[in-house]
TIVOKOL-988791 format. One line per 10 residues: number of its first residue (from 1); their letters; for each residue x, y, z of N, C-alpha, C. Coordinates in Angstrom, 2 decimals. Each point is the difference from the previous one (the first is absolute). Example, Ala and Ser with C-alpha at 12.3 -4.5 7.8 and 13.67 -1.06 7.14 Angstrom:
BEGIN
1	as	13.19:-5.69:7.80:-0.89:1.19:0.00:0.90:1.20:0.00; -0.35:1.05:-0.72:0.82:1.19:0.06:-0.77:1.09:0.73;
***
This chain:
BEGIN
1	xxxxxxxxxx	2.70:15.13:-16.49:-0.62:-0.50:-1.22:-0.75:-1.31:0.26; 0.53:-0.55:1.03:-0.32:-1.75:0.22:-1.44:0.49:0.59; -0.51:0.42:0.65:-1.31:0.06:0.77:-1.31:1.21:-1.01; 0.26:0.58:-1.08:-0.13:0.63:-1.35:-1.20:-0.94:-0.17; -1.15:-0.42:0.70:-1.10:-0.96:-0.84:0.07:0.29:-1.29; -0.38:1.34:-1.01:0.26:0.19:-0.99:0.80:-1.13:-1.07; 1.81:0.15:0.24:0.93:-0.53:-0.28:-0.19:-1.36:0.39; -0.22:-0.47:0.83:-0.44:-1.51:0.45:-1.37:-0.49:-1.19; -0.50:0.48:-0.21:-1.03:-0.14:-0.89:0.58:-0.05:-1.35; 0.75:0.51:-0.68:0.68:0.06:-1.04:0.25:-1.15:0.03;
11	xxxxxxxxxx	1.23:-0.13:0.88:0.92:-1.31:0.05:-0.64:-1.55:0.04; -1.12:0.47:0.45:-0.69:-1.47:0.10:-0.89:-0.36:-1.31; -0.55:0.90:-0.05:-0.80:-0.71:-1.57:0.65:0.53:-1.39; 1.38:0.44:0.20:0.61:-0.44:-1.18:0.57:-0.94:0.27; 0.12:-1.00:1.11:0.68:-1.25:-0.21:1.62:0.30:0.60; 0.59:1.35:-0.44:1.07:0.17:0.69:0.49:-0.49:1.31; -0.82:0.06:1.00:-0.08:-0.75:1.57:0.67:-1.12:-0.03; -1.18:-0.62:-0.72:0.12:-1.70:0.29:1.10:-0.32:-1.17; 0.46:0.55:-0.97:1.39:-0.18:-0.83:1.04:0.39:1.05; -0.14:0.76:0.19:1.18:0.45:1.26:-0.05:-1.30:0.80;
21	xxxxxxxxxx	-0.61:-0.35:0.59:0.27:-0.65:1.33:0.20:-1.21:-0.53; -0.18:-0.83:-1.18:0.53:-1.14:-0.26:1.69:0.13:-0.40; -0.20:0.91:-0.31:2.06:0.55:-0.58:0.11:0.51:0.83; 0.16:0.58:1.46:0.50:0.75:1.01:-0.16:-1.13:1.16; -0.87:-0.54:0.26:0.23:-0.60:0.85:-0.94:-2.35:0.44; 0.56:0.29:-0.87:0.48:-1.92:-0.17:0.88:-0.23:0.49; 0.61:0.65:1.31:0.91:-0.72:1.11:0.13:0.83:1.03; -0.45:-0.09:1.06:0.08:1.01:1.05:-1.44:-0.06:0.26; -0.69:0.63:1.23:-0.55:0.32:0.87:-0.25:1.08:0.05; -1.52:-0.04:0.57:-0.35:1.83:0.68:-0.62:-0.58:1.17;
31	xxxxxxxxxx	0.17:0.55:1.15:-0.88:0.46:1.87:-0.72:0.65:-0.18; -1.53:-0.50:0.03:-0.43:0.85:0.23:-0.58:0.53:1.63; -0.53:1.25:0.05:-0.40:0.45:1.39:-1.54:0.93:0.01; -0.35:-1.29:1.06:-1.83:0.56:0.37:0.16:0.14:1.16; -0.58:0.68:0.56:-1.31:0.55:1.07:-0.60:-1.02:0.47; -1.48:1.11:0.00:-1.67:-0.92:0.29:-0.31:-0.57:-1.21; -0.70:-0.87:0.50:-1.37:-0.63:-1.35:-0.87:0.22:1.05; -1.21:0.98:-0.21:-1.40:0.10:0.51:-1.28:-0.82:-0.76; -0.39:-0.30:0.83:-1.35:-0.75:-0.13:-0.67:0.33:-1.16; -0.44:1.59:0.08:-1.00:0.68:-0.55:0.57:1.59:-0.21;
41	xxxxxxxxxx	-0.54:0.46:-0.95:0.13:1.75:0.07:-0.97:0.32:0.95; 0.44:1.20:0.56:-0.81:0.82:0.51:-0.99:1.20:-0.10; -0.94:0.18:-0.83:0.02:1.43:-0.77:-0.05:1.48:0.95; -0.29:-0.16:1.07:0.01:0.83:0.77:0.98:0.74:0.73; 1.24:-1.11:-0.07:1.26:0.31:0.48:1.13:0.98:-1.09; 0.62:0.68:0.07:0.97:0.58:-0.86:0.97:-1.04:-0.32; 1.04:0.06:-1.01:0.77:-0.81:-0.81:1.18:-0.05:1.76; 0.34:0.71:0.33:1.09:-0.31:0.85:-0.45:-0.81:1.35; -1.22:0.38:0.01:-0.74:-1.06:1.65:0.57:-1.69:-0.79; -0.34:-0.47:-0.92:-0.42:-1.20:-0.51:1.33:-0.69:-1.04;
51	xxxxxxxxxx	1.23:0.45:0.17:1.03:-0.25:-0.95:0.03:-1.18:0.43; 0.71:-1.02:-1.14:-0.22:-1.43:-0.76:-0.68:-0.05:-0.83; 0.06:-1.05:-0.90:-0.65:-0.47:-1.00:-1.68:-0.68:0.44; -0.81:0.45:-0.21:-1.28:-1.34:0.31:0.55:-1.65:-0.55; -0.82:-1.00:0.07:0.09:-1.29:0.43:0.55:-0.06:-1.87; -1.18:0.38:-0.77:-0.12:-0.37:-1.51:0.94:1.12:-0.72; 0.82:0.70:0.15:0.61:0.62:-0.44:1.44:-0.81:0.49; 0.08:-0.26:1.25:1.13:-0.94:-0.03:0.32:-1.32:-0.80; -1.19:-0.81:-0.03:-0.33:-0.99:-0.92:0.36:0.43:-0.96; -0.06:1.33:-0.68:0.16:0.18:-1.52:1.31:-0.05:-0.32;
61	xxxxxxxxxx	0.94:0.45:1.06:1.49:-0.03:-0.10:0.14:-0.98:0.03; -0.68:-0.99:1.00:0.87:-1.78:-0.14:-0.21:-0.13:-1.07; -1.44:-0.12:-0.69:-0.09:-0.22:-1.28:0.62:0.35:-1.40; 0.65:0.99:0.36:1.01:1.13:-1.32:1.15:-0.71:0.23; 0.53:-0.47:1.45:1.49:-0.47:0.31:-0.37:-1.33:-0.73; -0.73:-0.60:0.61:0.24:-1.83:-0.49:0.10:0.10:-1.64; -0.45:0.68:-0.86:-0.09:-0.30:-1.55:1.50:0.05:-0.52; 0.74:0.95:0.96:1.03:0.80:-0.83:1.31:-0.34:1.20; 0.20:-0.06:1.21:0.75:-0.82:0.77:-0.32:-1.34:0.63; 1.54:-0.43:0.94:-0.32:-1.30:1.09:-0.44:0.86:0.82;
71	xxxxxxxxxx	-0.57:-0.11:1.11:0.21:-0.21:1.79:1.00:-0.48:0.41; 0.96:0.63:0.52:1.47:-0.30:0.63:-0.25:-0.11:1.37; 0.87:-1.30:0.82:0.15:0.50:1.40:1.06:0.76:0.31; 0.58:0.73:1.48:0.71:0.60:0.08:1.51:-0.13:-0.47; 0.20:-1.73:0.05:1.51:-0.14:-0.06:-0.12:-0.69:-1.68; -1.42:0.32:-0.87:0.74:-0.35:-1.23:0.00:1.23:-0.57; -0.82:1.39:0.53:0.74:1.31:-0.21:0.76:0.54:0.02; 0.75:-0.15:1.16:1.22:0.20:0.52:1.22:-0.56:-0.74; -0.11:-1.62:-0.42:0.86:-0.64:-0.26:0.84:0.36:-1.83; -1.09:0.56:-0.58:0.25:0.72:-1.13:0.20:-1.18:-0.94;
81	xxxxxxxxxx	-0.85:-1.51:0.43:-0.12:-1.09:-1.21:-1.21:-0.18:-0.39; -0.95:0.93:0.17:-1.41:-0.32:-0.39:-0.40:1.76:-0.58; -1.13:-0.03:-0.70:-0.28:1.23:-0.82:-1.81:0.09:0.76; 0.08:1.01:0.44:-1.78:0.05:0.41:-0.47:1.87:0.80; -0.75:-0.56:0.53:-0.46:1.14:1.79:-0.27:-0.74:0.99; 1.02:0.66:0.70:-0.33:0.35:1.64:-0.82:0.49:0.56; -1.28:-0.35:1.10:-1.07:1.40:0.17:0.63:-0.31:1.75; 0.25:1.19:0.14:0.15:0.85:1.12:-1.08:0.49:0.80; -0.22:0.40:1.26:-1.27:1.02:0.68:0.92:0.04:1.40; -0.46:1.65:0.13:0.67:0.53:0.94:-1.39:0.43:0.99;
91	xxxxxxxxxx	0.65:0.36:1.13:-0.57:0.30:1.35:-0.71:-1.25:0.47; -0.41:-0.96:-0.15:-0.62:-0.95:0.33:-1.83:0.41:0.86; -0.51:0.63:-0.85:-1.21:0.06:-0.12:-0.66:-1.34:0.31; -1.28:-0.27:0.32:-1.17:-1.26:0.52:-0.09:-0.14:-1.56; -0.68:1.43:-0.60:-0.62:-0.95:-1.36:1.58:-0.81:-1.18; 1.37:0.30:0.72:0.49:-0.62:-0.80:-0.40:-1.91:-0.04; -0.06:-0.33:1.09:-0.47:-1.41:0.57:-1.71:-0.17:-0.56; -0.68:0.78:0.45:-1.87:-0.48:-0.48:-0.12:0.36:-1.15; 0.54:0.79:-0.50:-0.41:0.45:-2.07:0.86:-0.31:-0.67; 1.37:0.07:0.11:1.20:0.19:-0.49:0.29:-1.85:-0.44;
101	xxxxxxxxxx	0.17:-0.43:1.34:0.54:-0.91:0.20:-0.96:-1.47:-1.19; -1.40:0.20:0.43:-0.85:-1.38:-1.06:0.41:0.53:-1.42; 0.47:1.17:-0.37:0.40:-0.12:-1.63:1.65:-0.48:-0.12; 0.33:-0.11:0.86:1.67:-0.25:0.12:-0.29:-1.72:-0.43; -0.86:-0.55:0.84:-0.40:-1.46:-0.30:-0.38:-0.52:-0.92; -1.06:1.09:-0.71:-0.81:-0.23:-1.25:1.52:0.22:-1.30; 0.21:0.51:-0.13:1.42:0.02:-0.81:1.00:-0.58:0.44; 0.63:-0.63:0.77:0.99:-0.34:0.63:1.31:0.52:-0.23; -0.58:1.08:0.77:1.65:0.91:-0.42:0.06:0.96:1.81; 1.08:-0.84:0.23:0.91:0.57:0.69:0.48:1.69:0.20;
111	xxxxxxxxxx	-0.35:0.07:1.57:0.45:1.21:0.50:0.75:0.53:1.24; 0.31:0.78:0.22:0.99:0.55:1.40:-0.82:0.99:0.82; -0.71:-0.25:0.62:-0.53:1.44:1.30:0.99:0.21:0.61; 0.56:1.18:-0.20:0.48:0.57:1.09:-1.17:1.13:1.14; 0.96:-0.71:0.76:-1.62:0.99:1.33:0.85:0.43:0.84; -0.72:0.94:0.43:0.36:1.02:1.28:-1.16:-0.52:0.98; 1.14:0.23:1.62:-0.61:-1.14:0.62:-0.48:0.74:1.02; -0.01:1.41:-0.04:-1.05:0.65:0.97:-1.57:-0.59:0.22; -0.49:0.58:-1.27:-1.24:-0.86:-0.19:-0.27:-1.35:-0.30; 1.15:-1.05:0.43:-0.13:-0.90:0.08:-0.15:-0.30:1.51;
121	xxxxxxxxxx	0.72:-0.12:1.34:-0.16:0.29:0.93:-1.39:0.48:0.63; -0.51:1.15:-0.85:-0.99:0.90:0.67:-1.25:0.13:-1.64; -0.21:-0.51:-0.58:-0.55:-0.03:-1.72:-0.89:1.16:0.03; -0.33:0.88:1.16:-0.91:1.12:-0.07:1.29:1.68:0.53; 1.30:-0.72:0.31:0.56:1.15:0.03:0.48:0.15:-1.58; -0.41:0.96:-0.76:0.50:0.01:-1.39:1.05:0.63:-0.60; 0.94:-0.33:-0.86:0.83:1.25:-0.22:-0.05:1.23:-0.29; 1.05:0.77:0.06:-0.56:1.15:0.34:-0.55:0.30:-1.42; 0.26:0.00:-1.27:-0.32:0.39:-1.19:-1.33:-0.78:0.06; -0.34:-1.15:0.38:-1.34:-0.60:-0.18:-1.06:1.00:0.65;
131	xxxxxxxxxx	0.54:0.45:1.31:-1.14:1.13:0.67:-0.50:0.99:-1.05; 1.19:0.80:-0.02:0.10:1.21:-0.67:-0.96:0.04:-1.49; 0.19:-1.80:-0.48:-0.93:0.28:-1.15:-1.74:-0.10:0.09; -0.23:-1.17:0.85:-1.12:-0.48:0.50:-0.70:1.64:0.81; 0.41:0.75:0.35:-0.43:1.69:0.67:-0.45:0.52:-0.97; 0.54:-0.34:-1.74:-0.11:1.23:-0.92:-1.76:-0.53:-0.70; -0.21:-1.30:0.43:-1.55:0.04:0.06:-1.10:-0.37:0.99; 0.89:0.14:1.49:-0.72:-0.70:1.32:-0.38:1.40:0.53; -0.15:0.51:0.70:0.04:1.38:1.16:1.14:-0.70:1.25; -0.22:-1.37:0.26:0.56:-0.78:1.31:0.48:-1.43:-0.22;
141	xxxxxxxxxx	0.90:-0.45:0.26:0.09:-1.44:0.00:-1.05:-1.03:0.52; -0.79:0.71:1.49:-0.46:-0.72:0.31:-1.89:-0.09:-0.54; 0.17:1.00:-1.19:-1.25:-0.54:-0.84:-0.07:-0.75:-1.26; 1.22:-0.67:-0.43:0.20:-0.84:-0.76:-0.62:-1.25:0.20; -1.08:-0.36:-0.84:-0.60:-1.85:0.38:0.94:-0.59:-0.24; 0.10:-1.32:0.80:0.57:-0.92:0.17:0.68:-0.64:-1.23; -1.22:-0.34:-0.80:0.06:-0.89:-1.37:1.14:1.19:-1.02; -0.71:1.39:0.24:1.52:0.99:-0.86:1.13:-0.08:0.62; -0.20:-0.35:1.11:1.76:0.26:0.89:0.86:-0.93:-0.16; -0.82:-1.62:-0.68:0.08:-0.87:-0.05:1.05:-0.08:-1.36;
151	xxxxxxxxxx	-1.16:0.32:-0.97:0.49:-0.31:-1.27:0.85:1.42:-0.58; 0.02:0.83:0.82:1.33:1.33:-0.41:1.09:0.22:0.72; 0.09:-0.24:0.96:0.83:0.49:0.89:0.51:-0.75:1.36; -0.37:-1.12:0.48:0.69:-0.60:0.87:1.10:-0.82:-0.75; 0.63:-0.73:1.29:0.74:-0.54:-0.19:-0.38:-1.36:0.20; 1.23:-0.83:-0.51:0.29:-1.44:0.19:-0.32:-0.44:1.60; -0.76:-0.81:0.37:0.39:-0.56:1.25:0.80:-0.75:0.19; 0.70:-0.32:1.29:0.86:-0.56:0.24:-0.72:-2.10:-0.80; -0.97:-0.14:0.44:-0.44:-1.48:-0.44:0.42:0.01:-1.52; -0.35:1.20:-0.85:-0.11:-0.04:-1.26:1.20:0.27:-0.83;
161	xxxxxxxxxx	1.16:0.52:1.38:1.58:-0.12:-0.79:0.11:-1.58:0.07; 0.26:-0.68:1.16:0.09:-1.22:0.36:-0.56:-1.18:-1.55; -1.40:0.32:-0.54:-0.44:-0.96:-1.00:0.85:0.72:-1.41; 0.44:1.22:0.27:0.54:0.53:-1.37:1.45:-0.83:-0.07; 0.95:-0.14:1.49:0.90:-0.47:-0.36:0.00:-1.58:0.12; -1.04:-0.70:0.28:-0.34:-1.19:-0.44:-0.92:-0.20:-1.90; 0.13:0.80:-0.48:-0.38:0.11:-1.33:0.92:-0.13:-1.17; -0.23:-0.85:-0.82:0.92:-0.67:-1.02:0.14:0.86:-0.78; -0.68:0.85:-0.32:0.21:1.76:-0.92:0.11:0.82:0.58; 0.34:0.31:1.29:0.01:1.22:0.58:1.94:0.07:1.14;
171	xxxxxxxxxx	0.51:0.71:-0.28:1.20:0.27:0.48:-0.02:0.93:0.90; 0.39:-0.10:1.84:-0.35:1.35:0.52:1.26:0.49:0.16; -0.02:1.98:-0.11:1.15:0.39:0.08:-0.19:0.98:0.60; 1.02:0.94:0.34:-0.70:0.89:1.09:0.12:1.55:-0.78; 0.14:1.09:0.66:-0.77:1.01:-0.50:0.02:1.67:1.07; 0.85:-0.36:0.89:0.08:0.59:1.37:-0.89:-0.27:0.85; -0.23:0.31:1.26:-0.74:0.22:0.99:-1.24:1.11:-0.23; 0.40:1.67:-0.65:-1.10:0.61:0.04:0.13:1.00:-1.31; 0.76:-0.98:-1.01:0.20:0.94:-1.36:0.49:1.55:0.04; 0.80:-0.10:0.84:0.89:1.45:0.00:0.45:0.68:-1.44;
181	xxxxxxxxxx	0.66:1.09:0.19:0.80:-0.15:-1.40:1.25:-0.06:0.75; 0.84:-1.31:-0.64:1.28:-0.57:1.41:0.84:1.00:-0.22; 0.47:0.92:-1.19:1.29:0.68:-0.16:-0.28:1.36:1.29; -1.39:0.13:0.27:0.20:1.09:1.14:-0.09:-0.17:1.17; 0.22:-2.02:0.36:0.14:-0.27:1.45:1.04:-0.14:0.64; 0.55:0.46:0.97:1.08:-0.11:0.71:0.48:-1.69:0.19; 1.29:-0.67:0.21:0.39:-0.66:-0.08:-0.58:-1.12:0.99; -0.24:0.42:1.11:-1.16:-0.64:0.87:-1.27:-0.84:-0.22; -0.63:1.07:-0.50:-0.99:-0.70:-0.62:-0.35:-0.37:-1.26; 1.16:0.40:-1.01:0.21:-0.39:-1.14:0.63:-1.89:0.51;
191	xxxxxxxxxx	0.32:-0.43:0.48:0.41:-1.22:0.73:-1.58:-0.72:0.43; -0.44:0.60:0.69:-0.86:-0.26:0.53:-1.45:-0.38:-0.88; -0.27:0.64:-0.95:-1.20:0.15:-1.16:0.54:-1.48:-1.05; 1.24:-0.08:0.05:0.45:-0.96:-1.23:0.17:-1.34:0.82; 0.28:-0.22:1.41:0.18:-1.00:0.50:-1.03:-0.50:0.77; -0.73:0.63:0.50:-1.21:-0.46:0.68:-1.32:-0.31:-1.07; -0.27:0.67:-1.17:-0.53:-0.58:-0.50:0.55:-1.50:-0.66; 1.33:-0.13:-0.13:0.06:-1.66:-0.46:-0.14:-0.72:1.42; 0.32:0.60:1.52:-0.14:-1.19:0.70:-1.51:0.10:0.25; -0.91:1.03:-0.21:-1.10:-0.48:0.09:-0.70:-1.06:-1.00;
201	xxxxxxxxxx	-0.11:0.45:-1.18:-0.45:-1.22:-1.05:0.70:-1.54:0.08; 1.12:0.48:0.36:0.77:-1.64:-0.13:-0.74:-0.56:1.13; -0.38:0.60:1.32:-0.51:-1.18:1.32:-1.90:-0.07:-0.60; -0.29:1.14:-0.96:-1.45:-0.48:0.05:0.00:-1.41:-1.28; 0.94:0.21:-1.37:-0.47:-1.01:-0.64:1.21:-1.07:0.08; 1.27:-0.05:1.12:0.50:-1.24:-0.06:0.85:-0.26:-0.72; 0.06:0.83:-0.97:1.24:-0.05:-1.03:0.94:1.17:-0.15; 0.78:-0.13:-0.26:1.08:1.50:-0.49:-0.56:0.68:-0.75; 0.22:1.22:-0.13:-0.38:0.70:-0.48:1.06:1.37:-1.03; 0.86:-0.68:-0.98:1.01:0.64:-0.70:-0.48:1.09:-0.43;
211	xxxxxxxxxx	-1.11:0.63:-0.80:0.12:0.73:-0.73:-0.59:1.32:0.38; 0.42:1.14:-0.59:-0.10:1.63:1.51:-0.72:0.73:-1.50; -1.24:0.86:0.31:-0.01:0.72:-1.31:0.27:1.52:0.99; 0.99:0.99:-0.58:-0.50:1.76:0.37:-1.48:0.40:-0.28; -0.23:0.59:1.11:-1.39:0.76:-0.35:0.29:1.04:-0.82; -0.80:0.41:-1.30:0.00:0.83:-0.72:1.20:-0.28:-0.93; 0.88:-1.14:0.40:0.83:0.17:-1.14:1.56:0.66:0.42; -0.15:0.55:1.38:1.13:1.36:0.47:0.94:-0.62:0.94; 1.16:-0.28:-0.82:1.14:-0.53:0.75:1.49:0.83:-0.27; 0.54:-0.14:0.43:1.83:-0.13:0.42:0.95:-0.64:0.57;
221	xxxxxxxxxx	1.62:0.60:-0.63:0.49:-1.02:0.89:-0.35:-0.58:1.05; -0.12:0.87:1.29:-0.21:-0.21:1.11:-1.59:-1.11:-0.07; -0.46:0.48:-0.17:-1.70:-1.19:-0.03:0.94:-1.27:-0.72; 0.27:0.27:-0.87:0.62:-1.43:-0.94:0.84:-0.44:0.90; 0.80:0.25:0.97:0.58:-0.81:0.89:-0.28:-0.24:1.27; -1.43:0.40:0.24:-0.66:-0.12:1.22:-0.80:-1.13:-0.60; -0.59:-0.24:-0.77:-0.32:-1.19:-0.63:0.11:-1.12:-0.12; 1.66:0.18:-0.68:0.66:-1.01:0.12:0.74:-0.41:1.07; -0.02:0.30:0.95:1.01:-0.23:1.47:-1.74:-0.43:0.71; -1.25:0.15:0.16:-0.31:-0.45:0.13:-1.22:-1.71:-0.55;
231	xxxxxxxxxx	1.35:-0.39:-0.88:-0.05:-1.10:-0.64:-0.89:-0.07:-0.76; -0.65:0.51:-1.35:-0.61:-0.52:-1.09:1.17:-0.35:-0.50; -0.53:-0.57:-0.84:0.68:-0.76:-1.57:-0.38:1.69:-0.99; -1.04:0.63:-0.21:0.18:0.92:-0.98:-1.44:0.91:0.25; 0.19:0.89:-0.64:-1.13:1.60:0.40:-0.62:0.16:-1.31; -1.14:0.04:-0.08:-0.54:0.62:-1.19:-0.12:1.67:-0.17; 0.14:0.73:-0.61:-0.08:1.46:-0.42:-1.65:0.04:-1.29; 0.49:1.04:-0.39:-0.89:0.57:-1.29:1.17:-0.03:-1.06; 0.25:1.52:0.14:1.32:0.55:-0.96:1.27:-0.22:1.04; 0.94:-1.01:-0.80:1.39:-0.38:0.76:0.70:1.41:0.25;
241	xxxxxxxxxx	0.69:0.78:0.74:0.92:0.67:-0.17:1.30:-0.67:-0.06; 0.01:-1.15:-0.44:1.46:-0.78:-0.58:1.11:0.61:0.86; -0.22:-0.52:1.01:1.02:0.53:1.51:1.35:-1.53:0.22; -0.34:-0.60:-0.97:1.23:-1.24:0.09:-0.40:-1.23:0.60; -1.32:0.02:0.67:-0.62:-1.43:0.55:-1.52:0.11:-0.77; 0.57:-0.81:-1.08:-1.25:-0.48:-0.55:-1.32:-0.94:0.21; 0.66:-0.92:1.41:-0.99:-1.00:0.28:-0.79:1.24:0.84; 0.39:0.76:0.69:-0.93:1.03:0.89:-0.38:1.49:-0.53; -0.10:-0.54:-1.55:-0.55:1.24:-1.33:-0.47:0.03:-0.88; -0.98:-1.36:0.52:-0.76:-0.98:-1.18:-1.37:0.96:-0.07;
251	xxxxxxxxxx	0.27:0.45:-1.57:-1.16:0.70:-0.91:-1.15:-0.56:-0.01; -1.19:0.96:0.21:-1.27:-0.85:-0.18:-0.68:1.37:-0.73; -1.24:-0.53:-0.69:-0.62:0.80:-1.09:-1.63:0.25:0.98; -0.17:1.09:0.68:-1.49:0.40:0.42:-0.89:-0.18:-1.43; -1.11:-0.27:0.67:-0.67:-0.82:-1.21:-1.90:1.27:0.34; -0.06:0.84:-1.01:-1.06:1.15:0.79:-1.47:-0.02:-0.55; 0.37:-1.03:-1.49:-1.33:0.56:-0.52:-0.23:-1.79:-0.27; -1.41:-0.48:-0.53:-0.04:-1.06:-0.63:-0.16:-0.20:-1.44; -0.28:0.97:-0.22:0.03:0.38:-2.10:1.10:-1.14:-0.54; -0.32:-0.48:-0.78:0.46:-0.67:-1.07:1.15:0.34:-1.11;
261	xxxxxxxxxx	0.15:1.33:0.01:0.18:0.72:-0.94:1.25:0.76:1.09; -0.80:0.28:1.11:1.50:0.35:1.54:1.12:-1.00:-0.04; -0.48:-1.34:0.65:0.27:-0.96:-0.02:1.23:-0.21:-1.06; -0.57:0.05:-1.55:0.87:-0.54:-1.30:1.14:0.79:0.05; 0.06:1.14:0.46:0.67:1.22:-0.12:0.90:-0.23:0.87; -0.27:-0.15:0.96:0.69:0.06:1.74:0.64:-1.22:-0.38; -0.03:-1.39:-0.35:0.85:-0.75:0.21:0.58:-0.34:-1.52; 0.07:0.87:-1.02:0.64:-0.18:-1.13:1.31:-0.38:-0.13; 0.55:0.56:1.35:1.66:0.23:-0.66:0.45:1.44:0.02; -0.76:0.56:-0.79:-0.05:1.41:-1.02:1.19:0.72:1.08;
271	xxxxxxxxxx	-1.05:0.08:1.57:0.17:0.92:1.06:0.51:-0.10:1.40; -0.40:-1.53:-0.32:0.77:-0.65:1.55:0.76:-1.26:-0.46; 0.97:-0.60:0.13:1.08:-0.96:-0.38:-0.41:-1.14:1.55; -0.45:-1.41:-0.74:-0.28:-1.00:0.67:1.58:0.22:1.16; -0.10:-0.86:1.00:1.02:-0.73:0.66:0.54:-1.11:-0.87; 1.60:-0.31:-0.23:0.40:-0.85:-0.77:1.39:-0.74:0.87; 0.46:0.50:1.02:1.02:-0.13:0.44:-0.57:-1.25:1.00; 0.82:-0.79:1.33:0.36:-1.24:0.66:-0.30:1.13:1.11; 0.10:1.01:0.32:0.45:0.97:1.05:-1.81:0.89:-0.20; -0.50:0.04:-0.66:-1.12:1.00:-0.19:0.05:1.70:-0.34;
281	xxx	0.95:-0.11:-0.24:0.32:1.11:-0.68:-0.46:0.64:-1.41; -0.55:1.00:-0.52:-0.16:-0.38:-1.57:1.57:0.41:-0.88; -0.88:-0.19:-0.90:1.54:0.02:-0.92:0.61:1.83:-0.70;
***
């Protein structure tokens, strides 16, 4: 029902939305979770070559968030004494840093990259889902221009983790090594994907690096304690499967459309219940 544009449309210009969300949630928190921010659309490309938001469609969300929430940093989200959003971005994409990053400034609201550090290491070896999508409007990787490879699909360089974790809004966290889905890696390299990406980020930006997101969201016991044995403080998810460690089952809300009317809907209350707990748990 929640993704129903239809029903989202209802809810918003009868006012229902935004009644909801002042009585549902005036204490607690929502995570949210992005992607890319691209430069530009592409018209030539299909919807799956080019996923992210363009530059001004992201803007429109800062702009929808600031009227109606704070900008939280991680530990006054976490801490469950402040009421706002979290913005999240996973895989650690380039354009999260060149597009992403000057609206993070222009609003001053605080965020967490988590990155996968294949293409950090190598920023032209891509993950594997980044290939697979960039094919469905290339013939070849290696006829992609520069400036598209740039602003869709590479990665972070190693210089450009380094200024992210010297950045007063930007938190680096890691993300695996090559975005597996971890519940179908053997114990080996399920070790290996969760720990080498924190000792890689920690020696490029200098600082620790606590916080682990699952790719896709897909964890278990076993990942949840490969995790934690290799020392975060806590794991972000999507949907918790409420497995008994809540700091490593912290809910976050994918964020898909920029509509106004998506938006009012999606963070009402109605459908998803802020974070309210010390632990990040929702209620």
């Amino acid at each position: 029902m929640l993704y129903h544009h239809h029903i989202a449309r209802i809810l918003h210009y009868s006012g229902i939305s935004a009644l909801a969300r002042r009585l549902l949630v005036q204490k607690g928190c929502y995570i949210l979770n992005f992607h890319g921010v691209n430069r530009e659309h592409y018209p030539n490309l299909p919807p799956l070559a080019q996923t992210g938001f363009r530059v001004a469609e992201f803007e429109a969300i800062l702009l929808w968030l600031q009227k109606r929430f704070a900008f939280l940093t991680p530990e006054e989200a976490l801490s469950g004494q402040k009421s706002g959003v979290l913005l999240t971005f996973d895989d650690g994409k380039q354009n999260n840093y060149t597009n992403a990053r000057p609206l993070l400034e222009k609003y001053e609201a605080p965020a967490i990259f988590f990155i996968s550090t294949q293409h950090v290491l190598d920023p032209d070896n891509w993950l594997h889902f980044v290939k697979s999508r960039a094919l469905t409007g290339w013939d070849s990787l290696e006829e992609i221009p520069d400036d598209a490879a740039a602003d869709l699909y590479r990665g972070l360089s190693a210089e450009q983790v380094r200024l992210c974790a010297e950045h007063p809004l930007i938190t680096v966290a890691a993300h695996t090594v090559s975005h597996p889905l971890l519940t179908t890696c053997d114990d080996r390299n399920l070790k290996q994907e969760v720990s080498e990406s924190k000792a890689t980020l920690e020696e490029l930006g200098g600082k620790r690096v606590d916080w682990f997101a699952y790719p896709n969201g897909v964890y278990d016991r076993r990942v949840m304690k490969a995790v934690k044995n290799a020392g975060y403080k806590g794991a972000f998810a999507v949907i918790p499967q409420k497995l008994g460690q809540a700091q490593f089952e912290i809910p976050r809300v994918d964020i898909s459309f920029s509509h106004s009317y998506y938006l009012d809907a999606k963070l009402s209350g109605l459908f998803l219940k802020p974070i309210r707990t010390l632990k990040g748990s929702p209620e």
